[in-house]
PQR file with spaces between the fields and no chain letter, atoms N, CA, C, O and H, PARSE charges and radii, in Angstrom:
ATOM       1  N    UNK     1      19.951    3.090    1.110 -0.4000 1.5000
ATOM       2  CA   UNK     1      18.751    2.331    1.428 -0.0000 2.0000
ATOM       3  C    UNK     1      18.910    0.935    0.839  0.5500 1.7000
ATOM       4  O    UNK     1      19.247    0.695   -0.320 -0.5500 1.4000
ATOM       5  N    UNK     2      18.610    0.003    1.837 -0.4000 1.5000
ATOM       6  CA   UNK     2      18.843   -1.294    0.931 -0.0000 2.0000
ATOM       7  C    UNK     2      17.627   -2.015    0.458  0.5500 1.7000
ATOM       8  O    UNK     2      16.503   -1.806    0.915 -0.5500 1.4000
ATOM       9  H    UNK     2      18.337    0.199    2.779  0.4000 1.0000
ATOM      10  N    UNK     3      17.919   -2.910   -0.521 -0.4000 1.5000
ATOM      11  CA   UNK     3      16.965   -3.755   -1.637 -0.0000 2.0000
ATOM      12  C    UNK     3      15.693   -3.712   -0.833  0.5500 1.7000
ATOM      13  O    UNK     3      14.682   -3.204   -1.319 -0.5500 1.4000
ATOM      14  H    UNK     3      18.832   -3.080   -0.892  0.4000 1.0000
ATOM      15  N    UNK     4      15.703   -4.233    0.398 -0.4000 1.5000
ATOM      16  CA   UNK     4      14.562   -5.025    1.145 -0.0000 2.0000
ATOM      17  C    UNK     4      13.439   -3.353    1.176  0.5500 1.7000
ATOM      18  O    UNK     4      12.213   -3.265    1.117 -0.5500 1.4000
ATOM      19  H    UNK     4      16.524   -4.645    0.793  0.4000 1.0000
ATOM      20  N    UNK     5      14.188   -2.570    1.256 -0.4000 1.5000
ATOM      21  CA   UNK     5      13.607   -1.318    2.193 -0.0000 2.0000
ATOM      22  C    UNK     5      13.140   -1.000    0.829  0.5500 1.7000
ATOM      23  O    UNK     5      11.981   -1.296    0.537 -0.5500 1.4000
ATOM      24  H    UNK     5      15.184   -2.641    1.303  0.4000 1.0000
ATOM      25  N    UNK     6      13.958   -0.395   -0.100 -0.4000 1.5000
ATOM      26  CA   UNK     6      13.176   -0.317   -1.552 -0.0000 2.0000
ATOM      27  C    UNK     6      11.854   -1.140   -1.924  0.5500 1.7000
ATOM      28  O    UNK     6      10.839   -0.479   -2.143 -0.5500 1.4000
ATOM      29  H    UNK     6      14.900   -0.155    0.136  0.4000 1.0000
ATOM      30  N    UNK     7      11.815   -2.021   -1.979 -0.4000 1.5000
ATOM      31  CA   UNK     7      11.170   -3.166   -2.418 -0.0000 2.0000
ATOM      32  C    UNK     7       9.820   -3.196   -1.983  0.5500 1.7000
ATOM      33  O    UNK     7       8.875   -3.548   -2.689 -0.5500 1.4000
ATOM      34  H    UNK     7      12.639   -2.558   -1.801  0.4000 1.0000
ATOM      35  N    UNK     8       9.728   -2.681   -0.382 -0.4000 1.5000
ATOM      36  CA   UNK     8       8.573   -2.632    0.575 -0.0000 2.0000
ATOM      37  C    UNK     8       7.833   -0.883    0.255  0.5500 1.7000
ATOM      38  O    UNK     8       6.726   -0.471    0.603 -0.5500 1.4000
ATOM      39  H    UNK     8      10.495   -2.395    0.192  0.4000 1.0000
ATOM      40  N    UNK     9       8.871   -0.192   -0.476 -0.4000 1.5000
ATOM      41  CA   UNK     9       8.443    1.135   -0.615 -0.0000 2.0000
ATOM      42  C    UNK     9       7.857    0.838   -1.759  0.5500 1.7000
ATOM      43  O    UNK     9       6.684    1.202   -1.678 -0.5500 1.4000
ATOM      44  H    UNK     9       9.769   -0.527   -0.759  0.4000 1.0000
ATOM      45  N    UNK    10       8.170    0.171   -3.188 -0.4000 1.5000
ATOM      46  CA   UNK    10       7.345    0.515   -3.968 -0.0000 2.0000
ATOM      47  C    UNK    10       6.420   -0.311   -3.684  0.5500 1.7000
ATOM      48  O    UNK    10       5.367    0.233   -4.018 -0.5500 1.4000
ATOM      49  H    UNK    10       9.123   -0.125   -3.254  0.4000 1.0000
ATOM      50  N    UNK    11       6.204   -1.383   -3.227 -0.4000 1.5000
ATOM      51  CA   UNK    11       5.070   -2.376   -3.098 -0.0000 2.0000
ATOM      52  C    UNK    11       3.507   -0.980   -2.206  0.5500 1.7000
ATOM      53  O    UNK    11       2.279   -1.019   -2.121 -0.5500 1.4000
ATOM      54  H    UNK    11       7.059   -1.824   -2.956  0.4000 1.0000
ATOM      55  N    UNK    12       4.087   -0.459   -1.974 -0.4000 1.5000
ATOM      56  CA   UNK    12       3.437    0.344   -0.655 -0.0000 2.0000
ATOM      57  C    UNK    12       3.230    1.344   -1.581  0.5500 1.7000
ATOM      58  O    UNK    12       2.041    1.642   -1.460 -0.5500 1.4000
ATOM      59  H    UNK    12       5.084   -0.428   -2.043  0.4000 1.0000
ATOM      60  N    UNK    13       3.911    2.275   -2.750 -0.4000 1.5000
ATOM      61  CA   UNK    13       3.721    3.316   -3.810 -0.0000 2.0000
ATOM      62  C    UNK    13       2.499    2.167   -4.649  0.5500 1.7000
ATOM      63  O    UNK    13       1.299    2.440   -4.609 -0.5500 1.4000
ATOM      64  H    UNK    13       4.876    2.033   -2.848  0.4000 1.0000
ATOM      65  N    UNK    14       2.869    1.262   -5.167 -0.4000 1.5000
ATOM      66  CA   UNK    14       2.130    0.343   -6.100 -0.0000 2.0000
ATOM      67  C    UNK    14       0.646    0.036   -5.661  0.5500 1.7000
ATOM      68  O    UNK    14      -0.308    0.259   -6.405 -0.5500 1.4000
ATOM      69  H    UNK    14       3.843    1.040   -5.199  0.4000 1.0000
ATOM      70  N    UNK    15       0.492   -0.651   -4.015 -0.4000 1.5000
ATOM      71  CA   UNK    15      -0.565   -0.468   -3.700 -0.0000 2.0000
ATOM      72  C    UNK    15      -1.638    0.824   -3.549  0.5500 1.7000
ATOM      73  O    UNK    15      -2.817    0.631   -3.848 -0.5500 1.4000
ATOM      74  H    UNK    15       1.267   -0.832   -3.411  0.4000 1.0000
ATOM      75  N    UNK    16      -1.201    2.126   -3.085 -0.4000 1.5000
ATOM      76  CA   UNK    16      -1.842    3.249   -3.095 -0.0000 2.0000
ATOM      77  C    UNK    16      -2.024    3.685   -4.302  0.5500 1.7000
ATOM      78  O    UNK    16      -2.895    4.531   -4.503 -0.5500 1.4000
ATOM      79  H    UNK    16      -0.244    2.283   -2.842  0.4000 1.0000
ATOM      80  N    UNK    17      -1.240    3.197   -5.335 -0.4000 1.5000
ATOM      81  CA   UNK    17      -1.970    3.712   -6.806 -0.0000 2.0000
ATOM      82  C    UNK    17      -2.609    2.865   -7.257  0.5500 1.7000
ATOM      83  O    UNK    17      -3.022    3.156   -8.380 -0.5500 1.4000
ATOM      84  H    UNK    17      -0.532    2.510   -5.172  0.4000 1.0000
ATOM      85  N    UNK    18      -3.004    1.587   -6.788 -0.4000 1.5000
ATOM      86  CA   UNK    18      -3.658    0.603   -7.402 -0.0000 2.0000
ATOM      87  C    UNK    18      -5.248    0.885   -6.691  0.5500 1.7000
ATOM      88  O    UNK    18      -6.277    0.543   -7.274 -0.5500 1.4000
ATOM      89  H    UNK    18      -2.669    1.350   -5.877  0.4000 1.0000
ATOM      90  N    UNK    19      -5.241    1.538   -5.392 -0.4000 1.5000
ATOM      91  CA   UNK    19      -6.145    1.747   -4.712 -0.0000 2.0000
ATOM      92  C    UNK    19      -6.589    3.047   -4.878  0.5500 1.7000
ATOM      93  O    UNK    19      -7.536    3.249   -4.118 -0.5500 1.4000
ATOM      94  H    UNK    19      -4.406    1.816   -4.918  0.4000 1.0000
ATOM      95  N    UNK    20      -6.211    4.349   -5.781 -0.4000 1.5000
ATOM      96  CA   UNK    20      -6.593    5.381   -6.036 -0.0000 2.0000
ATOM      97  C    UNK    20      -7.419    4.985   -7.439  0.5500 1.7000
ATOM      98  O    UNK    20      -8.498    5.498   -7.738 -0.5500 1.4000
ATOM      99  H    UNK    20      -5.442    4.185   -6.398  0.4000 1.0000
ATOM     100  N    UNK    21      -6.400    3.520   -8.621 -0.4000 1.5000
ATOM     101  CA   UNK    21      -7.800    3.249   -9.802 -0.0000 2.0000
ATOM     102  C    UNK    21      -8.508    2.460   -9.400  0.5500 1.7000
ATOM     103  O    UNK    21      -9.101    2.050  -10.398 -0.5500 1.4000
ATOM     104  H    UNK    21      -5.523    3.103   -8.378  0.4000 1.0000
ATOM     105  N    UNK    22      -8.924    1.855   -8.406 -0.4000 1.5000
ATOM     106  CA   UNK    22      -9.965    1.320   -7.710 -0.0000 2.0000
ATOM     107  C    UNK    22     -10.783    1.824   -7.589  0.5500 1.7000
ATOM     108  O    UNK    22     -11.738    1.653   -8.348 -0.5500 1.4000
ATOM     109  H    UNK    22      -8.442    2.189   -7.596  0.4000 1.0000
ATOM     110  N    UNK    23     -10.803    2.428   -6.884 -0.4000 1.5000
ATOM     111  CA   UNK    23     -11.640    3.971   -6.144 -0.0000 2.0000
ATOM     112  C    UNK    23     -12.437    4.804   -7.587  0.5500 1.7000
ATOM     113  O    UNK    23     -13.583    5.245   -7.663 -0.5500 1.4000
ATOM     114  H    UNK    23     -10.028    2.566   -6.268  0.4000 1.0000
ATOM     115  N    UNK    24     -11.370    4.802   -8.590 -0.4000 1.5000
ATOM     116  CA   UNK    24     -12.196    5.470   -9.992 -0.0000 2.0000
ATOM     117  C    UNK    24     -13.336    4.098  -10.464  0.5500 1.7000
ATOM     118  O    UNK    24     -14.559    3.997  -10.565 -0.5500 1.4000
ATOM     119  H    UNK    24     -10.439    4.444   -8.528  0.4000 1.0000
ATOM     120  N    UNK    25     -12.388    3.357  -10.630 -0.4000 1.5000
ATOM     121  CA   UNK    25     -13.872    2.445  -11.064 -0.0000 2.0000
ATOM     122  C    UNK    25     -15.693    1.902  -10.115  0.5500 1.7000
ATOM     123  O    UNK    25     -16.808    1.402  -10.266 -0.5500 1.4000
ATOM     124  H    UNK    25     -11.395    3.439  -10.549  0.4000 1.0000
ATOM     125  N    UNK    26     -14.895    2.413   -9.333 -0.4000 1.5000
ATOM     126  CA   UNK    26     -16.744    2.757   -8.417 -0.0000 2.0000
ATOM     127  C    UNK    26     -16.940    1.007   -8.016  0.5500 1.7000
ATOM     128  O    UNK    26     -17.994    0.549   -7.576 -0.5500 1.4000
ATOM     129  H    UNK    26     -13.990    2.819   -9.211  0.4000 1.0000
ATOM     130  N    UNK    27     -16.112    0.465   -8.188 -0.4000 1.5000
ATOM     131  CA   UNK    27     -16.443   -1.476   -7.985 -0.0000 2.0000
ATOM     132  C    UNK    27     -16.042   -1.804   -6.691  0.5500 1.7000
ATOM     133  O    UNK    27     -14.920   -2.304   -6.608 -0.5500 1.4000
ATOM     134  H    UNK    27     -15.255    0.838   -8.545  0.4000 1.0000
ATOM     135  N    UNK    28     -16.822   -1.614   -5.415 -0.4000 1.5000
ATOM     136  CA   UNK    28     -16.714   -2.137   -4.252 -0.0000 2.0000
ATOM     137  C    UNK    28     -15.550   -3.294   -4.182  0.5500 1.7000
ATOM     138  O    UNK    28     -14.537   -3.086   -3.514 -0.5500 1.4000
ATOM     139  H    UNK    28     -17.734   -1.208   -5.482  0.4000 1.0000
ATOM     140  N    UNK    29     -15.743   -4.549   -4.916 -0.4000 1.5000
ATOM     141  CA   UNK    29     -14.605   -5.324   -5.079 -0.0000 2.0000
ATOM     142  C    UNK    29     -13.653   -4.969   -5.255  0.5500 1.7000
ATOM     143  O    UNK    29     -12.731   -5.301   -4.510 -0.5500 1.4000
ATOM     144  H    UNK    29     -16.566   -4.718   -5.458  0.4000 1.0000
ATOM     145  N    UNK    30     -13.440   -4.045   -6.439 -0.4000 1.5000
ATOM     146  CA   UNK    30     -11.886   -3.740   -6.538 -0.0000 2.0000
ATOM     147  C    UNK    30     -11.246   -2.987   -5.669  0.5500 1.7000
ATOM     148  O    UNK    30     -10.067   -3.211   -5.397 -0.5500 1.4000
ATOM     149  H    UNK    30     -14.189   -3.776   -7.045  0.4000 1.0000
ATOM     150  N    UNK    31     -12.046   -1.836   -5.030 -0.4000 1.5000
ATOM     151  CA   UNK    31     -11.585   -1.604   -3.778 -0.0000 2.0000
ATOM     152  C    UNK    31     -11.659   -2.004   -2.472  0.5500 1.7000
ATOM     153  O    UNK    31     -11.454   -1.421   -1.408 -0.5500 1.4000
ATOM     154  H    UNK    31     -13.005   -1.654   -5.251  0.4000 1.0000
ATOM     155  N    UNK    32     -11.941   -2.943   -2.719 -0.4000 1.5000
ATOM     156  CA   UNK    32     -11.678   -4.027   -1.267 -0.0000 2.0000
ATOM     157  C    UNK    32     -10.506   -4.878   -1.847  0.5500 1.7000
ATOM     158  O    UNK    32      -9.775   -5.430   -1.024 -0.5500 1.4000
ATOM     159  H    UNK    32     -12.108   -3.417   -3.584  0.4000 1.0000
ATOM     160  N    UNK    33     -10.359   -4.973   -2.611 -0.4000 1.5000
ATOM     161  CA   UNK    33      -8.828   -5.872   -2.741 -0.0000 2.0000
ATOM     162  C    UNK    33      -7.775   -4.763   -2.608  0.5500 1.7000
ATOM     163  O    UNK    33      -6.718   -4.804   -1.978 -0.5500 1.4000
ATOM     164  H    UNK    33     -10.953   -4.524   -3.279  0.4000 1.0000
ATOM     165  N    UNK    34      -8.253   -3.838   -3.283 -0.4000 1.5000
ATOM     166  CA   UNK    34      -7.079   -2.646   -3.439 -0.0000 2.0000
ATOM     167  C    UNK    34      -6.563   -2.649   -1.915  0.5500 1.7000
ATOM     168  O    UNK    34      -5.584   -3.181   -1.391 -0.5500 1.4000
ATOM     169  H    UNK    34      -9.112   -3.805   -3.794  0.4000 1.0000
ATOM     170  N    UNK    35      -7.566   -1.876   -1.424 -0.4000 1.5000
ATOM     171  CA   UNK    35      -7.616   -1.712    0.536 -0.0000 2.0000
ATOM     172  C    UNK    35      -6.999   -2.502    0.994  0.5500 1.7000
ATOM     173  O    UNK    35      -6.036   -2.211    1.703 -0.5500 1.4000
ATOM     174  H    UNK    35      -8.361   -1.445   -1.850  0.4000 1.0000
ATOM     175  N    UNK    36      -7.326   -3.659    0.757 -0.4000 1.5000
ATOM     176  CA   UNK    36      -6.465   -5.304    1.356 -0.0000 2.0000
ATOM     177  C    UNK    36      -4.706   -5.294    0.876  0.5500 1.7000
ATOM     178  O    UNK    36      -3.757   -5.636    1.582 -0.5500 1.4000
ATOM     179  H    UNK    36      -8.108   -3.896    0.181  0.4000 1.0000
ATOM     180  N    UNK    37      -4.680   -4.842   -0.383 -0.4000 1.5000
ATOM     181  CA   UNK    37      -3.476   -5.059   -0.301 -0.0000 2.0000
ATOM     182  C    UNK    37      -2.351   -3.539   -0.458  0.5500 1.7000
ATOM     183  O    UNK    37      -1.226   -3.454   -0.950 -0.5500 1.4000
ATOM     184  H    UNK    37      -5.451   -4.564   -0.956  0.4000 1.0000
ATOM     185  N    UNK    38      -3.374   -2.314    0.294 -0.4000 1.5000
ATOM     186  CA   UNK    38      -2.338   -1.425    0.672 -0.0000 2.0000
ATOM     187  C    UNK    38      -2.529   -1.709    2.329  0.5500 1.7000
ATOM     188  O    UNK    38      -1.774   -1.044    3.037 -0.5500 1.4000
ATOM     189  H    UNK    38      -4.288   -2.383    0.694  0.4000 1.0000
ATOM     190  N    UNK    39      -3.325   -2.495    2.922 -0.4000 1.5000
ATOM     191  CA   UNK    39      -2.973   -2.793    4.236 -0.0000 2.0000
ATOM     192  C    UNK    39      -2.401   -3.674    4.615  0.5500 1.7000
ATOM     193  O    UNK    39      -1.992   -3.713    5.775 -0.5500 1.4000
ATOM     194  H    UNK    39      -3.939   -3.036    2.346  0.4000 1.0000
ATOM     195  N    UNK    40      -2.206   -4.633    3.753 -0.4000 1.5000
ATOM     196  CA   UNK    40      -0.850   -5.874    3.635 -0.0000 2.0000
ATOM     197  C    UNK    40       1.074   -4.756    3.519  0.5500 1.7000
ATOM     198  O    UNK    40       2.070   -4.727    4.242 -0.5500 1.4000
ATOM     199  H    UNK    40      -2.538   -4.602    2.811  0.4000 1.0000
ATOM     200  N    UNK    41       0.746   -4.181    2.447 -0.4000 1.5000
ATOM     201  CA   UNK    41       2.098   -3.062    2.210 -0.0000 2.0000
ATOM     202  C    UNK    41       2.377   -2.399    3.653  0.5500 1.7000
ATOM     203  O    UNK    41       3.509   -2.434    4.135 -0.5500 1.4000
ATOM     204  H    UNK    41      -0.063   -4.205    1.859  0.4000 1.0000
ATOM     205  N    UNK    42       1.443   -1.878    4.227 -0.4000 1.5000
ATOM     206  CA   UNK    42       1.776   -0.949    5.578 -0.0000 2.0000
ATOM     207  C    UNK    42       2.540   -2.055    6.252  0.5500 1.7000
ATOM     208  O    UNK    42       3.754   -2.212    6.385 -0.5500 1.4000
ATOM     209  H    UNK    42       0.523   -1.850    3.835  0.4000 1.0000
ATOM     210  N    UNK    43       1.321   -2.922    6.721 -0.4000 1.5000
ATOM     211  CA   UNK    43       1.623   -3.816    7.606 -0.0000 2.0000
ATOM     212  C    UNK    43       2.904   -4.268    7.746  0.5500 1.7000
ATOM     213  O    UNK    43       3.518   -4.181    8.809 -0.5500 1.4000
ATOM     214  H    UNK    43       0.335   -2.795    6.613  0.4000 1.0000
ATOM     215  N    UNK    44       3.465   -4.866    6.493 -0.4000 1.5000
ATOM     216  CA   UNK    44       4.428   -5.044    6.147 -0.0000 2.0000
ATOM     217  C    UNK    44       6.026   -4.027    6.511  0.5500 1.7000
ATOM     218  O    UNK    44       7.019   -4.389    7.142 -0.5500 1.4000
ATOM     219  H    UNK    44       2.967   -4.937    5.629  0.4000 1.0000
ATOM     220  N    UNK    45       5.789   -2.908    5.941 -0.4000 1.5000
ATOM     221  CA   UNK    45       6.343   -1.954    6.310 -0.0000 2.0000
ATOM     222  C    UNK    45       6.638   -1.270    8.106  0.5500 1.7000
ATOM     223  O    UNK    45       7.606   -0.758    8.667 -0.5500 1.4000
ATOM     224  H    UNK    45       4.982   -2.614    5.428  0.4000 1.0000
ATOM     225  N    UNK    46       5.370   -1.581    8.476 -0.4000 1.5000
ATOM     226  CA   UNK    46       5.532   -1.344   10.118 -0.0000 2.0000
ATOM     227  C    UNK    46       6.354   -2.461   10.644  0.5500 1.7000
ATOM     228  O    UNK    46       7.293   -2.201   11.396 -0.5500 1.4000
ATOM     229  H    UNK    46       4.584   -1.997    8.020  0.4000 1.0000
ATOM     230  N    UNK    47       6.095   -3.604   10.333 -0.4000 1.5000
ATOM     231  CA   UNK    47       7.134   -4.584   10.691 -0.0000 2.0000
ATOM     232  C    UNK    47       8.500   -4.180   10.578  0.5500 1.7000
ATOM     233  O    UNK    47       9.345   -4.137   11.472 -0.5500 1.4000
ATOM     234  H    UNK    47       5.332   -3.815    9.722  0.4000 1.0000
ATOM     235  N    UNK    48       8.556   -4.035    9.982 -0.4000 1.5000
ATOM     236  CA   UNK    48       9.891   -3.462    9.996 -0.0000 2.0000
ATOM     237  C    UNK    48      10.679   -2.289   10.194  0.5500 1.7000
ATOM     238  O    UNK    48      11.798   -2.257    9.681 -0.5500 1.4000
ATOM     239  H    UNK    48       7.870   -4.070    9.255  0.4000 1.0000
ATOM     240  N    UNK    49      10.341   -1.499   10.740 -0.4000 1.5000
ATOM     241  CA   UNK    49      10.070   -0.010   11.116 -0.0000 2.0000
ATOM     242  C    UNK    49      10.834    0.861    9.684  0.5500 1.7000
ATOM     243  O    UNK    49      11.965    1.346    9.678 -0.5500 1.4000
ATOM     244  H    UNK    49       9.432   -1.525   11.157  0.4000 1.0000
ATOM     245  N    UNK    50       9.975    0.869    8.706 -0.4000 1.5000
ATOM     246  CA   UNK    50       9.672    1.214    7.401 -0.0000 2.0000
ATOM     247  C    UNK    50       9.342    2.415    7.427  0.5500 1.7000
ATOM     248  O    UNK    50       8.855    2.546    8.550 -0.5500 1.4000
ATOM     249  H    UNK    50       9.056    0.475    8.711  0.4000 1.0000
ATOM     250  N    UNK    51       9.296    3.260    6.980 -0.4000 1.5000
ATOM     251  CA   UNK    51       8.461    4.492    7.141 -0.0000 2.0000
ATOM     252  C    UNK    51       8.165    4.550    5.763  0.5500 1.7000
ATOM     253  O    UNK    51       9.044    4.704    4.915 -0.5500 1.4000
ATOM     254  H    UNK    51       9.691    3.154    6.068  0.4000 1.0000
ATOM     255  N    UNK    52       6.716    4.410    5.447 -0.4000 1.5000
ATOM     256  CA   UNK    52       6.088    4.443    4.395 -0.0000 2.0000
ATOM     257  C    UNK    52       5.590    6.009    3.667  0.5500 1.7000
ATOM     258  O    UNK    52       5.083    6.232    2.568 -0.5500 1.4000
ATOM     259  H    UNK    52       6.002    4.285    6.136  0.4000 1.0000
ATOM     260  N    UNK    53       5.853    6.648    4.434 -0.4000 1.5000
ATOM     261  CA   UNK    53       5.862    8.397    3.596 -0.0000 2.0000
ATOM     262  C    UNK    53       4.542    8.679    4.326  0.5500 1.7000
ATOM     263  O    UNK    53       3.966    8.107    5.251 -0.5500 1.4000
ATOM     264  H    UNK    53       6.265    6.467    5.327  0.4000 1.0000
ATOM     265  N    UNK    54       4.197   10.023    3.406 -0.4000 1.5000
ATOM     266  CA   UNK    54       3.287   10.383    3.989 -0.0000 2.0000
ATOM     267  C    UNK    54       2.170    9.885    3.545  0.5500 1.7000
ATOM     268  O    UNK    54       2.416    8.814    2.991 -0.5500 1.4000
ATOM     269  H    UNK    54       4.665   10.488    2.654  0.4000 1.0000
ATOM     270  N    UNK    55       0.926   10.172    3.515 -0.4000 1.5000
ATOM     271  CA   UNK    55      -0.638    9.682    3.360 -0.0000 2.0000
ATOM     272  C    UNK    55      -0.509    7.904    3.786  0.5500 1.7000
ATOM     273  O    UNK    55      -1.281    7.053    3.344 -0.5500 1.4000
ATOM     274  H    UNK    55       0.726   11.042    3.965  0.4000 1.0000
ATOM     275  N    UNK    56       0.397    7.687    4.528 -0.4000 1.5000
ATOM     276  CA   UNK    56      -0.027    6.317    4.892 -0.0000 2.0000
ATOM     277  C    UNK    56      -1.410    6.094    5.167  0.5500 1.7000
ATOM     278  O    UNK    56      -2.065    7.078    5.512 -0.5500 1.4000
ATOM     279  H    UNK    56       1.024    8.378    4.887  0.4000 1.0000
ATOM     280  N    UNK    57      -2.008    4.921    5.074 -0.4000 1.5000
ATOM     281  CA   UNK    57      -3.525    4.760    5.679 -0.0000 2.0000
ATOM     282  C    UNK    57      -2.707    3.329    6.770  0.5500 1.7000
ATOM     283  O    UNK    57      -1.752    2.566    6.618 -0.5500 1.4000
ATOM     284  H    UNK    57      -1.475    4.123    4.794  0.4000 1.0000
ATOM     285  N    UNK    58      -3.773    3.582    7.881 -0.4000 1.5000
ATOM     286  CA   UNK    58      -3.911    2.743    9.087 -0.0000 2.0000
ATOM     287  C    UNK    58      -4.648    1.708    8.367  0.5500 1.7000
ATOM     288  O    UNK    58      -5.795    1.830    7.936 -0.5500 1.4000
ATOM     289  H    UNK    58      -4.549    4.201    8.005  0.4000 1.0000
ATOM     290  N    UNK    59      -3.828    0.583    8.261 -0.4000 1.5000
ATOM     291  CA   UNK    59      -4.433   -0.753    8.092 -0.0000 2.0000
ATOM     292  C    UNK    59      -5.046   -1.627    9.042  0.5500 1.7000
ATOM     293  O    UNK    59      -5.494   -2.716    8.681 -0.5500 1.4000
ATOM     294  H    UNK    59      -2.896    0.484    8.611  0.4000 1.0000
């Protein structure tokens, strides 16, 4: 697997855990940024025909 493909996977692991402690802190804001930037990671990832694992969310 190369750098680029790594790189887009953890960004995409990083966002869904950044958006699961979002979600604990109950702060609409933080999970709207969270959301925003695990749908930037997909996005990203579909571009490039990435396969982001499973529980992807549709951005």
């Amino acid at each position: 697997m190369g750098g680029f493909v790594e790189a887009v996977l953890e960004r995409v692991r990083k966002a869904r855990a950044g958006l699961t402690a979002a979600l604990a802190t109950e702060s609409p804001y933080e999970v709207a940024v969270a959301q925003g930037e695990l749908e930037d990671a997909l996005r990203l990832a579909r571009m490039h025909d990435i396969d982001p694992g499973e529980g992807a969310l549709e951005g």
